[in-house]
C-alpha positions in Angstrom: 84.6 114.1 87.5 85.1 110.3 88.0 84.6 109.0 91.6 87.0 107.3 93.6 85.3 103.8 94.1 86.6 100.5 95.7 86.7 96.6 94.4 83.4 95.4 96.4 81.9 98.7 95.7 82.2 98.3 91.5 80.9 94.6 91.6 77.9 95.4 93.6 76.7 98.3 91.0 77.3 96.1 88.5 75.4 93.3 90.0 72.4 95.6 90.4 72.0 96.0 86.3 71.5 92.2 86.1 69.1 89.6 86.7 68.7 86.1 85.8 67.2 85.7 82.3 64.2 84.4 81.4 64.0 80.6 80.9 62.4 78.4 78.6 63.0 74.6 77.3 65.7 73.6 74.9 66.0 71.0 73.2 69.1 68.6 74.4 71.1 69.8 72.1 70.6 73.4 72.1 70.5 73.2 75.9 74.0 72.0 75.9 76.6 74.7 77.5 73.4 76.8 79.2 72.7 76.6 82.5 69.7 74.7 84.4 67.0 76.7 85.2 65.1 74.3 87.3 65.7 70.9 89.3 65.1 68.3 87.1 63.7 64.7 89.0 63.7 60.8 87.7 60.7 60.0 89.9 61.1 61.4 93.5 65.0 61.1 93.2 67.0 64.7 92.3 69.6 64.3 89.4 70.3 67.4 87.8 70.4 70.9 89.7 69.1 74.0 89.5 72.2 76.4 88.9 74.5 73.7 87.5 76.5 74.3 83.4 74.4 71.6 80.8 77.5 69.8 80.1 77.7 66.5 77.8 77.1 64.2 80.8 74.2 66.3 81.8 72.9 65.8 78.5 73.9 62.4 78.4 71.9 61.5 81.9 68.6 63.9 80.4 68.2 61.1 77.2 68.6 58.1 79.5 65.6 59.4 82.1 63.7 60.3 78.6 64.5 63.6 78.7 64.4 65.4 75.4 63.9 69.0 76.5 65.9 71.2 79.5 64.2 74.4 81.5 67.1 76.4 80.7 68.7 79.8 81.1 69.2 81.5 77.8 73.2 82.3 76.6 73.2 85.9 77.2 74.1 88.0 74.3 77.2 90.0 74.8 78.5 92.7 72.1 82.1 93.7 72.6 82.8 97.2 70.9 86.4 98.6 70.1 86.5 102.4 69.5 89.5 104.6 68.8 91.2 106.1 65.4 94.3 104.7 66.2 93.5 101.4 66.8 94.5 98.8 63.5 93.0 95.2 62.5 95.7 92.7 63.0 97.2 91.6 59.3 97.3 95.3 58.5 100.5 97.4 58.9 100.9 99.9 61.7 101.4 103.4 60.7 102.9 105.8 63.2 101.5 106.2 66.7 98.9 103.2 66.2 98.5 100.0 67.8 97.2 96.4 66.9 93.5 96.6 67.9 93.7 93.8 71.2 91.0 93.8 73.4 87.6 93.4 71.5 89.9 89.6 70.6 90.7 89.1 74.0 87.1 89.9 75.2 84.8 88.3 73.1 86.5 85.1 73.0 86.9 85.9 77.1 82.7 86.0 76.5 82.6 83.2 75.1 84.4 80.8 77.5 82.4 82.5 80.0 79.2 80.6 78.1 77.5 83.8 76.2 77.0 84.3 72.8 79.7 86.8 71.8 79.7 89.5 69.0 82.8 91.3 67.8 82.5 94.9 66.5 85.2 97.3 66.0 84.8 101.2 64.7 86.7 104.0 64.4 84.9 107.0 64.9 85.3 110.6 63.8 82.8 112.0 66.5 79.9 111.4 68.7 77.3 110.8 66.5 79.2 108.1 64.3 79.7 106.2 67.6 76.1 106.5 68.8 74.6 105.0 65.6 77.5 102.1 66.1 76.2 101.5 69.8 72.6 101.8 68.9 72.4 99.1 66.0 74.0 96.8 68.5 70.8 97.4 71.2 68.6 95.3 69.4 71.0 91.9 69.9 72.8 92.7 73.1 71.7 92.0 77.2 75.0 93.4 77.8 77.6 95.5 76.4 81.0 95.9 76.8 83.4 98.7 75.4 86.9 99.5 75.5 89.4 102.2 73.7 92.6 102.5 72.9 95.7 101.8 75.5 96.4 105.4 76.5 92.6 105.7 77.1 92.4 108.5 74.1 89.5 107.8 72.9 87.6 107.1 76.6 86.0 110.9 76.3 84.4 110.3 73.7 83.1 107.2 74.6 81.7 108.5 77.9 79.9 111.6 75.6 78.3 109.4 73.4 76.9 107.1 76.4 76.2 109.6 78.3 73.8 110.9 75.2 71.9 107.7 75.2 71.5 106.6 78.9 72.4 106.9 82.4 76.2 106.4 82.5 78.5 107.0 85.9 82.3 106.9 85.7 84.5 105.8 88.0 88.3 105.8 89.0 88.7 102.4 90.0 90.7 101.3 93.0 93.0 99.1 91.5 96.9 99.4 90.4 97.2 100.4 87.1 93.6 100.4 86.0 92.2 103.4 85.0 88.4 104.9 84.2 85.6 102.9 84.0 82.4 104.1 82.7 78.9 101.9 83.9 75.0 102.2 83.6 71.9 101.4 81.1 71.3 102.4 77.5 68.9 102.5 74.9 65.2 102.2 75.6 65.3 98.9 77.1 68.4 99.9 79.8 70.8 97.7 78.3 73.8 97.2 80.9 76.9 98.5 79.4 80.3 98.5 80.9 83.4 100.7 79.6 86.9 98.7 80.4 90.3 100.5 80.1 92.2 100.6 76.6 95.3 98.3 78.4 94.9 95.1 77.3 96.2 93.9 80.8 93.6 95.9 82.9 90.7 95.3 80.6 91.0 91.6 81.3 91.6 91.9 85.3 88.7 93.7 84.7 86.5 91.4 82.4 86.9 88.8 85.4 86.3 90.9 88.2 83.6 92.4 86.9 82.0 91.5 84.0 82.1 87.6 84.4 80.2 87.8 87.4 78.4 89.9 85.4 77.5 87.2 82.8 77.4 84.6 85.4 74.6 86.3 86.8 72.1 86.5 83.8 73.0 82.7 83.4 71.7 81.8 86.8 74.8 80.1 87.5 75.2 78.8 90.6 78.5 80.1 91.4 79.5 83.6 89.7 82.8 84.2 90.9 86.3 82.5 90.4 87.3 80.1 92.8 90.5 81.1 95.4 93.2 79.5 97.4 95.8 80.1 99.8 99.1 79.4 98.6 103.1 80.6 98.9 104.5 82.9 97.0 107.8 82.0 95.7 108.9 85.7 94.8 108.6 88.5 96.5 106.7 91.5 95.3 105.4 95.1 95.6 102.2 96.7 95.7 101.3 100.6 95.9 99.7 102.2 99.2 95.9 102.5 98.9 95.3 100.3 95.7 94.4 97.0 95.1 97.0 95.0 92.7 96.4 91.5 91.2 99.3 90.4 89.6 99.8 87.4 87.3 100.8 84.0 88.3 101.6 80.8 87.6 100.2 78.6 90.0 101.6 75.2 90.9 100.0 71.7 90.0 99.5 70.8 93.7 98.2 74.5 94.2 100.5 75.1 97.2 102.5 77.7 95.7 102.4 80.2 93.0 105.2 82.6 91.3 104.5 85.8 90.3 105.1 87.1 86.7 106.7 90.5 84.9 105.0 93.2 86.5 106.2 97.1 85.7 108.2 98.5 82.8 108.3 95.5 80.6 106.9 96.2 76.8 103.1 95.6 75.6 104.2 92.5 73.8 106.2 91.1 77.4 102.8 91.9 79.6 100.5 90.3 77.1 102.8 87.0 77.1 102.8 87.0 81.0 99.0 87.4 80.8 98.8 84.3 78.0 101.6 82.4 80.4 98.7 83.4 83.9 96.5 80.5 85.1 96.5 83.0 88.2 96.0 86.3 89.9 97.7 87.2 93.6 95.2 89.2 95.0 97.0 92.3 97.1 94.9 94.3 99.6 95.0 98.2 99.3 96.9 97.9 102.7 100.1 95.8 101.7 103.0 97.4 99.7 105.8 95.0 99.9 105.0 90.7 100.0 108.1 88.9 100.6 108.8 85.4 99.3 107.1 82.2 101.4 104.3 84.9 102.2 100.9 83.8 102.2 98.7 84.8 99.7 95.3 84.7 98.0 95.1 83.3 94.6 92.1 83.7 92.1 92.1 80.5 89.9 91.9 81.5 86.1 92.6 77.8 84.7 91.4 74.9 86.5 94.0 72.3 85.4 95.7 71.3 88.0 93.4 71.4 91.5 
């Protein structure tokens, strides 16, 4: 039986599976998109930062203090796993009561803009033991994995056998509107974190950066793991249910003083995953608040950092 488990509660048993991976030198251009793993000093004078994303001026200001190797934290290697019968390759036709295969697209190119290396592998399984020797060639490649099933969660049983068969796995009912089971733990003989994410597109992603960014952030040694919030108005009113925690897509304005909420509720698969594309935003609503009206004041978890 899956327990009931808050927001905080999730992120901090994720956290626990990771650590901060190993660093070594790179050369400049290799090092380029990973993350310092050490000060770096042009005499006695600081110039680069432990904790800080390699990014071309980095790289550029490494060459001109002779530089030609960072200390740096590896890309972790993320495999992103699709599992259900139903679930069809895009460019195929769909037969009847199958779906366009979403979220190992959405994930592992979510991965990569995180700063990982990303692999893609989709299966259908016809039992258990198919699925295992899936997850089990993956091991070998992967500091994390990340698994998700088809939208009506279908196939989420037997993903949480076949874990369950290989490591320590605990499932949980997540506090959040309209999210679902979420399965968690280590695998294989070297306790490989693995996270299952719901089969909805839209809740895998909330999700992916709730959870599993920080995640990834984490084995970077980034400085900063999380999204960055602000305060702003909302310019629509909206609802929330008693008890769960909603974030709802947004777009948010280019001064960031105010943000307007997009479709949420019976709209089609196709209409949610255009408001998610549309999102640079998610309102944050605590378990405790049902109804927001408009000019309230919310929190707002920055997806896109264009504008502020």
């Amino acid at each position: 039986m899956a327990e009931h488990v808050r927001v905080d509660e999730f992120l901090s048993s994720l956290l626990a599976l990771c650590q901060p991976l190993e660093p070594f030198d790179m050369s400049l251009l290799d090092a380029h998109g990973a993350t310092l793993a050490a000060d770096v000093f042009a005499g006695e004078r600081l110039v680069l930062k432990e904790g800080s994303r390699i990014r071309s001026t980095q790289i550029g200001l490494a060459a001109s203090i002779g530089r030609d190797h960072l200390p740096t934290r590896p890309h972790p290697r993320v495999v992103v796993l699709s599992a259900g019968p139903d679930l069809v390759e895009p460019g195929h036709t769909l037969g009847p009561d199958e779906e366009y295969e979403t979220n190992s697209w959405l994930l592992t190119t979510a991965v990569r803009e995180t700063g990982a290396v990303a692999y893609r592998v989709h299966t259908i399984p016809d039992d258990e033991e198919e699925l295992k020797d899936v997850i089990e060639d993956q091991l070998v490649r992967a500091d994390l994995i990340i698994i998700s099933g088809e939208r009506h969660d279908d196939s989420f049983d037997l993903i949480t056998r076949t874990l369950s068969g290989i490591g320590e796995i605990t499932t949980i009912d997540l506090a959040i509107e309209s999210s679902g089971r979420h399965n968690y733990g280590t695998i294989g003989p070297d306790k490989v974190p693995v996270v299952t994410l719901p089969g909805d597109p839209i809740a895998a992603y909330i999700s992916f950066e709730l959870f599993v960014r920080p995640m990834i952030r984490t084995m970077l040694g980034a400085a900063t793991i999380h999204r960055p919030s602000v305060k702003a108005k909302l310019e629509k009113p909206i609802t929330s249910i008693e008890g769960q925690r909603s974030y709802v897509r947004g777009i948010l304005s280019e001064d960031g003083k105010s943000v307007t909420p997009l479709g949420k509720g019976d709209s089609s698969a196709q209409d949610e995953q255009t408001t998610l594309s549309d999102a640079n935003a998610f309102i944050a609503v605590s378990e405790g608040v049902t109804n927001l009206d408009a000019g309230a004041d919310v929190t707002v978890v920055v997806l896109e950092r264009r504008y502020i």
